[in-house]
C-alpha positions in Angstrom: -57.3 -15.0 -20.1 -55.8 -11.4 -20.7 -52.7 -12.9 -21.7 -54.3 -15.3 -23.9 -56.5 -12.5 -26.2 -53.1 -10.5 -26.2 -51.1 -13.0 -28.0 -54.1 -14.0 -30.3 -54.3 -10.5 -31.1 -50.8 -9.8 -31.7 -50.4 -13.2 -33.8 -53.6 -11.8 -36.3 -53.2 -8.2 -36.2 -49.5 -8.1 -37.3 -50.0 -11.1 -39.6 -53.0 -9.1 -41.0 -50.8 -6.0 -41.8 -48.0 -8.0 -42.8 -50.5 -9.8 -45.4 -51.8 -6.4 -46.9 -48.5 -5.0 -46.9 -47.5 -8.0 -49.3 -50.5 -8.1 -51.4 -50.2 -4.0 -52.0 -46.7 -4.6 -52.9 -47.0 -7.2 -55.1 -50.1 -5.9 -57.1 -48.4 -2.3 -58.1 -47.6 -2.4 -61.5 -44.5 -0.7 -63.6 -47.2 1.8 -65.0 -49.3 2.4 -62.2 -46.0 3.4 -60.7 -45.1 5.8 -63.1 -48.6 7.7 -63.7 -47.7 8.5 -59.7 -44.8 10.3 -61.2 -46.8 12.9 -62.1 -50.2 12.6 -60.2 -48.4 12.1 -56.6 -44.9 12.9 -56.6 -44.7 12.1 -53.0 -45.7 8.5 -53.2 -44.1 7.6 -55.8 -40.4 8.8 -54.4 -41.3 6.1 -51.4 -42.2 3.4 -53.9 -39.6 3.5 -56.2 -37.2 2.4 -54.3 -39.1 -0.5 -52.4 -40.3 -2.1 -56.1 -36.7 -1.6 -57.6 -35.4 -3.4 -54.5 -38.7 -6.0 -54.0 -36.7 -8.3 -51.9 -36.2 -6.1 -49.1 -39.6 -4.7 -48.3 -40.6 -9.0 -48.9 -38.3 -9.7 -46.5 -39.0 -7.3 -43.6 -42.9 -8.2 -43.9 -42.1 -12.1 -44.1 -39.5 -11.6 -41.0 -42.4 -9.7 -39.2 -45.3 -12.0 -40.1 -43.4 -15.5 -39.4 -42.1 -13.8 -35.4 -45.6 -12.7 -35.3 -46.9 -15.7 -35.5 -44.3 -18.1 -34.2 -44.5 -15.7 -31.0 -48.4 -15.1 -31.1 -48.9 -18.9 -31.8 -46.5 -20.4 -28.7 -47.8 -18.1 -25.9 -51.7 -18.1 -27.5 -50.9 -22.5 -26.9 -49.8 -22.4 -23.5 -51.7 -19.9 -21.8 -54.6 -21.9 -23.7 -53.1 -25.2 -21.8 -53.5 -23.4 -18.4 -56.7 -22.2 -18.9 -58.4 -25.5 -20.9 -56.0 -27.7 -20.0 -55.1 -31.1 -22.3 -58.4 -32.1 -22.8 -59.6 -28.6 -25.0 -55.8 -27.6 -26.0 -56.6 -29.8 -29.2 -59.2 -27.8 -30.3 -58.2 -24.5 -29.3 -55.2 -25.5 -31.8 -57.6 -26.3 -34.5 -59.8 -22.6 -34.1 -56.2 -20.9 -33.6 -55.1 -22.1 -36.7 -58.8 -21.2 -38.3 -58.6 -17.9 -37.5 -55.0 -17.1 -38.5 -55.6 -18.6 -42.3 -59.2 -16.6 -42.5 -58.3 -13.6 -40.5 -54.7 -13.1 -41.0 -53.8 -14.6 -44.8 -57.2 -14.9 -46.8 -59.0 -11.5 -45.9 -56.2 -9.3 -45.6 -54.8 -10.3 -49.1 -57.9 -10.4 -50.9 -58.0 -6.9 -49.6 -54.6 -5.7 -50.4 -55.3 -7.2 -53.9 -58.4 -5.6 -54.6 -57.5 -2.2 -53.6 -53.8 -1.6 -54.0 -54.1 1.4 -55.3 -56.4 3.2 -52.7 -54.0 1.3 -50.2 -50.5 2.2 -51.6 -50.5 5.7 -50.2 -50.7 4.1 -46.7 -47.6 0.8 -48.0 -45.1 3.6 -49.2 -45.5 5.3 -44.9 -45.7 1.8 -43.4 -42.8 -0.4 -45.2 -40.1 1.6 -45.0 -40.6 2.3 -41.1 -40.9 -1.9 -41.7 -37.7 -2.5 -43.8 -35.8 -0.5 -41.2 -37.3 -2.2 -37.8 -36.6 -5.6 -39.2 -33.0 -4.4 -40.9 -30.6 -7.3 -39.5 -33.2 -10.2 -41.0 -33.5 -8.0 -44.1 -30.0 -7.9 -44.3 -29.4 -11.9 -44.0 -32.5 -12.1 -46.0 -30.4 -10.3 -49.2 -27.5 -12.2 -48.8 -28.9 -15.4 -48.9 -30.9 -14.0 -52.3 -27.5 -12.6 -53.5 -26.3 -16.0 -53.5 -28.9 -17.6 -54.8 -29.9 -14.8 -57.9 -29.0 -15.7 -61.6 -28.6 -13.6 -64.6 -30.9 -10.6 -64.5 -33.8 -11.4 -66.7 -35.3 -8.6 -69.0 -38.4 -7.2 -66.8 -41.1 -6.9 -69.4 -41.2 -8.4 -72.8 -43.3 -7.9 -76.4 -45.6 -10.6 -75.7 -46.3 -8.8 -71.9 -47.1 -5.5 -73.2 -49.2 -7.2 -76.0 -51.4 -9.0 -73.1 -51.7 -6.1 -71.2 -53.0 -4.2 -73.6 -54.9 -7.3 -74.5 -56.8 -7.1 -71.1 -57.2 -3.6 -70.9 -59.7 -3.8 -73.8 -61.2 -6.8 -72.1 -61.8 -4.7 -69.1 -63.1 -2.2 -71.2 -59.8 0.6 -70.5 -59.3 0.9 -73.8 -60.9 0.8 -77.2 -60.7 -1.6 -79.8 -59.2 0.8 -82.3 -56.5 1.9 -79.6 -56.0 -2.2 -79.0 -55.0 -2.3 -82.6 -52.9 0.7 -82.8 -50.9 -0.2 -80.1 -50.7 -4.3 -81.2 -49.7 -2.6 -84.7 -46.8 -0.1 -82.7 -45.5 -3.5 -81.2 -44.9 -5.5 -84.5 -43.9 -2.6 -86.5 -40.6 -3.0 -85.1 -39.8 -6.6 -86.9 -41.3 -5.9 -89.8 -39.6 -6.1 -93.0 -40.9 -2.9 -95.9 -41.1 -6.3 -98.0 -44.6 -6.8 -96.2 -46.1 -4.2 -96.8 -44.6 -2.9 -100.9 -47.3 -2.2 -103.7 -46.3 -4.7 -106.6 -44.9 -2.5 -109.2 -47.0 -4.4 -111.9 -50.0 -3.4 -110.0 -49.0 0.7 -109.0 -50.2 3.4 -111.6 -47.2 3.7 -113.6 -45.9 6.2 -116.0 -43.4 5.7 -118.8 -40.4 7.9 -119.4 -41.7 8.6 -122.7 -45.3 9.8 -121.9 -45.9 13.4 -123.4 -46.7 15.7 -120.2 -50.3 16.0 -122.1 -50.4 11.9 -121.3 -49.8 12.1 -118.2 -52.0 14.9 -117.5 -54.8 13.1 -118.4 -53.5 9.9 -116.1 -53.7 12.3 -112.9 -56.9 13.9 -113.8 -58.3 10.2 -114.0 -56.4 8.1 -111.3 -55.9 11.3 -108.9 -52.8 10.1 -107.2 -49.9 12.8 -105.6 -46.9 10.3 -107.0 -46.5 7.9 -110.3 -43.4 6.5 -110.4 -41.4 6.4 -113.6 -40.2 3.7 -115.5 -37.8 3.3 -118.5 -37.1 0.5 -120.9 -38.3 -2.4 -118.8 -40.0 -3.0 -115.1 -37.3 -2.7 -113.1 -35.8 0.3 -114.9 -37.9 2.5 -112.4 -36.0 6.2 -112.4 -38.0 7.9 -109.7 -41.6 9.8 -109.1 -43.3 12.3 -110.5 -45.8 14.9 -108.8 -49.3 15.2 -109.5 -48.6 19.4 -108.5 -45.8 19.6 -111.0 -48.0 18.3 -114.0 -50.8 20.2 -113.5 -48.3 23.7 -112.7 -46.6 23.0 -115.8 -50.1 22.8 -117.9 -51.2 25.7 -115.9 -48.1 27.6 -116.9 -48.1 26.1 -120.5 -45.2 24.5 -120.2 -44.1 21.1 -121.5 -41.5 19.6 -120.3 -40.8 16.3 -120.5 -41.2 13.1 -117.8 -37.9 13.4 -117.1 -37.7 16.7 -116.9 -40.0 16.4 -113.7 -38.9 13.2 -112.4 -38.2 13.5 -108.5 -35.1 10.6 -107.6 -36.8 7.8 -105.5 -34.9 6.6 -102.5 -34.2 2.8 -102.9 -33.9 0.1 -100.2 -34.3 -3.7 -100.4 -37.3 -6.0 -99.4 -35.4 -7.3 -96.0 -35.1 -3.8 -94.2 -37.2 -3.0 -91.2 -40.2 -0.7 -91.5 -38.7 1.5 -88.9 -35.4 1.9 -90.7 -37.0 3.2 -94.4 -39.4 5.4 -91.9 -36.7 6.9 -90.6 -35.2 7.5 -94.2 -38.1 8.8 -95.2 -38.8 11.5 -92.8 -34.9 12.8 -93.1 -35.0 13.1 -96.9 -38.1 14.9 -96.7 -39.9 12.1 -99.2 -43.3 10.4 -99.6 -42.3 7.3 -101.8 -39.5 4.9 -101.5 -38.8 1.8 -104.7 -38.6 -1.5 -103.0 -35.4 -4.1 -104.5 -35.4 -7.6 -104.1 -32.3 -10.2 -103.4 -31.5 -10.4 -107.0 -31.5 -6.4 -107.9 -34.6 -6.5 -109.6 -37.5 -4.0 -109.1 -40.1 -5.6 -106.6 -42.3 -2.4 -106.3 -43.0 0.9 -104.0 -43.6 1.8 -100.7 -45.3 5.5 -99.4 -44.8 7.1 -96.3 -48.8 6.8 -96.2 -48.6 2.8 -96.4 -46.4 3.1 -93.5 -48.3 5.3 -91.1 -51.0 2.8 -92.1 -48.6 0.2 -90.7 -47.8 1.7 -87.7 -51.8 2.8 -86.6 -53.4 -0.2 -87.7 -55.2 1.9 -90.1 -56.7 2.4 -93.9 -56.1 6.1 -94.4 -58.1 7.9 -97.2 -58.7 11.2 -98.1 -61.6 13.0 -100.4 -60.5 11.3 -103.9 -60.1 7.4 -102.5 -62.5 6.0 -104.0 -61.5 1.9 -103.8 -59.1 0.0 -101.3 -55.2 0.2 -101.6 -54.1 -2.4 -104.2 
């Protein structure tokens, strides 16, 4: 009977490890990982190398958990034939078989799945002692997968990130507004500065030929930093004014003219990333880029403001906005 409790015990209790082991494993995530970078060094330096190699910590607990039971099972059924003889064997098979699913594979990894992350400390000791004691079936175990792997497949996509962060506010990790900043993060990458341009027939304009007193008056009642220019016709837009260099100029009593004042816009057409005219933005040191379409003409303007908006997901105003971007 001693022989009989041993292998039922050594067929469940190493299965039962082997299926916690493989249920921590399995459940760490890339950034749970790397917040152990910083919060415990230690554990992290044995788990690194056991999820960027998966297939060999899989392998040592599968190699484990199959002799396990292949050995636990086949002695547990003939000492049970000895003792019960033919008549019982049947149903001692049936409890055996009970007790391994419930005891060895259904606790153990709904226990390893619900608390990973108190039991990864105690994986990163364990699986490595595991990968080496079981390193000639490891070793098969990658050859075989070597010939069977295809083409590397990218390990986390746009869509991934997006549902993660999608779940964390179900879950209540995260708030909405951080939701939508970080949904707005992913899709500012693709988008064209097309989406987001201020028509120019809609933007507060000023003409070329304006008197500064005339535009004075068009900054003391719209209250904008930047007007842009324009000449002759629509798309003749020459560049941007400053609200500060009107009103300096009427504070010194100067009066110069528009285009004495006129600040050179950049220019960039409707089909180029968000991130690239960003980018142009913050090296030239500007606020307010002119938008072209296909054909050359003038489709409208673009601030650094309307971008950062873009990229948070929000509608930033300050103490003069009184209405809603056009």
């Amino acid at each position: 009977m001693s022989a009989l409790i041993i292998f039922i015990v050594l067929a469940v209790g190493v299965s039962f490890l082997c299926s916690i082991l493989e249920a921590v494993i399995l459940s760490i995530s890339p950034g749970y990982l790397e917040s152990l970078k910083h919060s415990s060094p230690a554990v992290y330096n044995r788990l690194r190398p056991l999820r960027d190699n998966i297939e060999r910590p899989l392998a040592a607990i599968l190699s484990l958990n199959t002799v396990a039971h292949t050995i636990g099972a086949t002695g547990a059924g003939a000492q049970a034939q000895e003792i019960f003889g033919d008549e019982l064997f049947t149903l001692f098979s049936v409890i055996l078989t009970l007790i391994i699913l419930i005891f060895s594979e259904i606790i153990p990894k709904s226990i390893g799945a619900r608390y990973w992350k108190a039991l990864s400390p105690f994986s990163a000791r364990v699986l490595p002692i595991l990968v080496v004691i079981t390193l000639p079936l490891v070793w098969i175990s990658e050859k075989i997968s070597l010939l069977l792997k295809g083409d590397d497949e990218e390990k986390i996509t746009r869509d991934e990130f997006s549902a993660i962060a999608e779940i964390g506010l179900k879950d209540g990790a995260i708030h909405k507004e951080e939701y939508e900043t970080f949904k707005s993060l992913l899709q500012f990458p693709d988008q064209p500065i097309g989406s987001i341009v201020k028509l120019i027939e809609n933007a507060v304009t000023v003409r070329a030929f304006h008197t500064i007193e005339e535009v004075f008056q068009l900054c003391e009642k719209e209250r904008y930093s930047r007007y842009p220019v324009i000449g002759d016709h629509e798309d003749d837009v020459r560049g941007y004014i400053l609200r500060t260099s009107v009103l300096s100029s009427i504070a010194r009593g100067e009066r110069p003219t528009v285009e004495d004042i006129t600040v050179p816009m950049l220019h960039v057409t409707e089909d180029i990333p968000i991130r690239n005219v960003f980018k142009k933005l913050i090296k030239r040191q500007e606020h307010m880029a002119g938008v072209i379409k296909e054909d050359s003409s003038f489709l409208g303007v673009v601030t650094l403001e309307d971008i950062i908006e873009t990229i948070l997901g929000l509608d930033i105003k300050d103490e003069t906005d009184e209405e809603e971007d056009v």
